[in-house]
Structure formats: C-alpha cells, structure tokens
LOSELO-237628 format. One record per atom (N, C-alpha, C, O): x, y, z. Coordinates in steps of 0.2 Angstrom, whole numbers, plus 5000, padded with zeros to 4 digits. Atoms other than C-alpha are relative to their C-alpha. Layout:
BEGIN
XYZ
...
% end
This chain:
BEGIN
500350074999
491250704774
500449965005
501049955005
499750034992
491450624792
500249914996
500449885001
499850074999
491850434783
500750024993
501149974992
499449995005
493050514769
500450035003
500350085007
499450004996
494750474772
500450074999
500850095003
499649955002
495450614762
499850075004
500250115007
500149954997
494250744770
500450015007
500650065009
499950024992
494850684787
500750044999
500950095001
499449985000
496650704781
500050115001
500250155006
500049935002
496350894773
499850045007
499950105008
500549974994
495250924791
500650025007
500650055012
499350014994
496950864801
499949965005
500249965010
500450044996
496050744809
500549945001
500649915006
499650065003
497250604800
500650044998
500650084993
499549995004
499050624800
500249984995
500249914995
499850015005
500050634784
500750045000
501150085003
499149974999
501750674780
499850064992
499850054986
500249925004
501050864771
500750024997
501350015000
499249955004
502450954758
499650054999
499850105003
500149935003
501451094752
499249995001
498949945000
500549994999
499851164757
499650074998
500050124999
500249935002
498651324752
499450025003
499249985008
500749994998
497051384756
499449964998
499049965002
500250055003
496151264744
500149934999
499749884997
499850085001
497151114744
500649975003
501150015003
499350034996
498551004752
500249954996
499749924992
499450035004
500050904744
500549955005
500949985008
499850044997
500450734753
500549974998
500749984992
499550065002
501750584752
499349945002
499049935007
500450085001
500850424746
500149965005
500749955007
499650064995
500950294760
500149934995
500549884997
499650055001
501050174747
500450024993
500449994987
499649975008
502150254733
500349964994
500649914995
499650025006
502650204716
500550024998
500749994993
499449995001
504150304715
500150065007
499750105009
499649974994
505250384728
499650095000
499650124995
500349915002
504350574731
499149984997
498750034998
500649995001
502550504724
499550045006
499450025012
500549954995
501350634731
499550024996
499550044990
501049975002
499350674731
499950065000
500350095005
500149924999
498750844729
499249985001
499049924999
500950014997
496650844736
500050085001
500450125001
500249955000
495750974735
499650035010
499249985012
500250004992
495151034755
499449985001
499349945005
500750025001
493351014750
499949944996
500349924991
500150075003
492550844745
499750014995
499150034993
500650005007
492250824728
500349914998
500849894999
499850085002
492250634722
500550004995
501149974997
499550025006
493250644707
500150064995
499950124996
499849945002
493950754694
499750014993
499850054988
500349985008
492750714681
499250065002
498750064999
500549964995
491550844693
500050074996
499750114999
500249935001
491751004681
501050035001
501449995003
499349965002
493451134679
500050015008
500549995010
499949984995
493251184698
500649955003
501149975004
499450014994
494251064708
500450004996
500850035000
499550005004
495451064694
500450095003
501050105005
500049955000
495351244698
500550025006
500950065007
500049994992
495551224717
500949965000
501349985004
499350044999
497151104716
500750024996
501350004996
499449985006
498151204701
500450025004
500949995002
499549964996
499251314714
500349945002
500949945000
499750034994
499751174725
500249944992
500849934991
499750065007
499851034707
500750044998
501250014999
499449985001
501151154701
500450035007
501050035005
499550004996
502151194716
500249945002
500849945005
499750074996
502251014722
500549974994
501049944994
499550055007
502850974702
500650035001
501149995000
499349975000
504251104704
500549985007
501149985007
499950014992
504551054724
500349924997
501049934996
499950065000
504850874720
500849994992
501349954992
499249995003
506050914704
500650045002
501150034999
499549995000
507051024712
500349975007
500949985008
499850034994
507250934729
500249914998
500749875000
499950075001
507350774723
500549974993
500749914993
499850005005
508050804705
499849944995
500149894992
500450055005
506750714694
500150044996
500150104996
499749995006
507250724678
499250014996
499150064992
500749995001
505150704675
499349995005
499349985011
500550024993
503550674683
499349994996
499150024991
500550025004
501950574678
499550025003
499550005009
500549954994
500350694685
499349974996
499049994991
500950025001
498650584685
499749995004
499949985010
500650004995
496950564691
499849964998
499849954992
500650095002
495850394691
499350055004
499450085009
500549975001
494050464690
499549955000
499449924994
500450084999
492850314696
500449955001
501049965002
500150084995
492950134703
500449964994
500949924996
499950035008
493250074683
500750035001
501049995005
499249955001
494950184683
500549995004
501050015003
499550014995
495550124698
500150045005
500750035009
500249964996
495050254709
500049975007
499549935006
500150044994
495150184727
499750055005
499350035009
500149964996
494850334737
499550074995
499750114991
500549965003
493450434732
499750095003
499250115004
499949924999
493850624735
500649994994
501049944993
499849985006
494650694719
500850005003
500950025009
499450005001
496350674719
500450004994
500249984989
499650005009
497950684707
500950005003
501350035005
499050055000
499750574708
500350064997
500050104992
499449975004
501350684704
500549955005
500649945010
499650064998
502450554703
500950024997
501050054991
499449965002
504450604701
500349944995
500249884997
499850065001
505250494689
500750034995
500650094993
499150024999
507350464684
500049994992
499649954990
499950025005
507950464668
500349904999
500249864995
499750085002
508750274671
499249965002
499249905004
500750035001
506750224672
499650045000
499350085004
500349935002
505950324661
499449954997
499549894995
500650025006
504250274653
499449985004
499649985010
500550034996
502450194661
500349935002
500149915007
500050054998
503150034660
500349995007
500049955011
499450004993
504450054675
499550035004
499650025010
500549954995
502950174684
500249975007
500450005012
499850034993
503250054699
500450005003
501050015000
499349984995
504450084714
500449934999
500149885000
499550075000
505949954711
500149975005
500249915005
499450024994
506649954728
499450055006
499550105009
500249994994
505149974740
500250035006
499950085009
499649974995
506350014754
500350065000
500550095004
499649935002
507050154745
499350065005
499450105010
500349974998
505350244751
499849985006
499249995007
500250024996
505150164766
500450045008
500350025013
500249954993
505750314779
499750084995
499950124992
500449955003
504350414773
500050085004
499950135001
499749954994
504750534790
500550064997
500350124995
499549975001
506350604784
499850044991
499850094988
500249955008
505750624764
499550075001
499650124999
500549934999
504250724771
500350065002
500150125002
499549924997
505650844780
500250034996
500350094996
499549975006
506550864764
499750044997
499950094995
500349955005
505350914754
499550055003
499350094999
500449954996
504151014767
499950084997
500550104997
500049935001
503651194761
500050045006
499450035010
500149964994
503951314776
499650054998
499550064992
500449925003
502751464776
500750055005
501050065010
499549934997
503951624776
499850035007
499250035009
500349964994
503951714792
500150074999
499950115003
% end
C-alpha cells in the first residue's frame, strides 16, 4: 500500500534504523521509544492489524523471537514487554500490523514505569541501531 508508512518502510523506500530482518518480516528502532532498545517487528506484507487471523502472527514469529533474544543479550534486559494495539480504540496509530518488543531493567520493572525516563538516553538512535544490527553470515 503506496500511502502505508510501514509498507514503504518494509519496501525501503523509508529509512529506518533495521536490527533484524527475514524473508517475511523486519525488526526496527521506534523513532519514538519508551524504553532504550523499543523496537517494532512488521510483517513485509500489509495487513491492518493482528486481530486478522494466526497468519501475520505466523509471518513475524521468527524475526519477534530473534529481536526478543537480540535485544536481551545486547542490551542486557533483564525483560521485555511484547504488545500489539489492534484498532484505533487500542491506540493503534499506524495501521499495518505490528508488535512492541520493549527491553526493560530490573530498577524499572512493571507497566507503570513503561515510559522512557531520560528521553536522551535514546536519543542517538544511529549508534543503538549498529549495536544491535543482525549481520547476515557470509
């Protein structure tokens, strides 16, 4: 879909600071994060949301669990909060399916804390996206 932002991104049309990518799905940094490492998994194909049926769920599994593992062992999150807003009512803002893997610290542990403390802490999103990058083997 030529006016969905997420297609554009998965198309390359729109850059993003990418960590992990597969044949099915790509694994971004948030441009606005709630905590240090928050990154979207998208499915390459446009689907609205993830109340569409097991398939996109299907299509983002590889790349959700590598990003979950990718971000705890690079960043050393103690956990990580992995949700999908499904409609407009949910807080959905960008209407291609997506799904938050957010790293979070034992000394702010719970939903209440969900928000980034120290905005600036993520504010060179450049160097985060190198740290955590997946190379493909050669």
């Amino acid at each position: 879909m030529i006016d969905c932002l997420f297609c554009r991104i998965a198309a390359g049309d729109v850059p993003c600071r990418q960590i992990w990518a597969d044949e099915d799905a790509i694994a971004f940094l948030d441009i606005s994060p709630w905590q240090l490492g928050h990154t979207l998994v998208i499915p390459r194909r446009h689907v609205a949301d993830g109340g569409a049926g097991a398939q996109p769920w299907h299509e983002v599994a590889a790349a959700l669990a590598g990003t979950a593992a990718l971000l705890k062992e690079r960043l050393n999150a103690d956990g990580l909060n992995i949700l999908s807003n499904a409609g407009a009512v949910s807080g959905q803002e960008v209407f291609h399916f997506h799904v938050h893997v957010i790293p979070r610290y034992a000394d702010n542990p719970g939903m209440a804390g969900l928000m980034l403390r120290d905005p600036a802490a993520a504010a060179d999103l450049d160097a985060l996206a190198a740290r955590l990058a997946v190379r493909p083997e050669s």
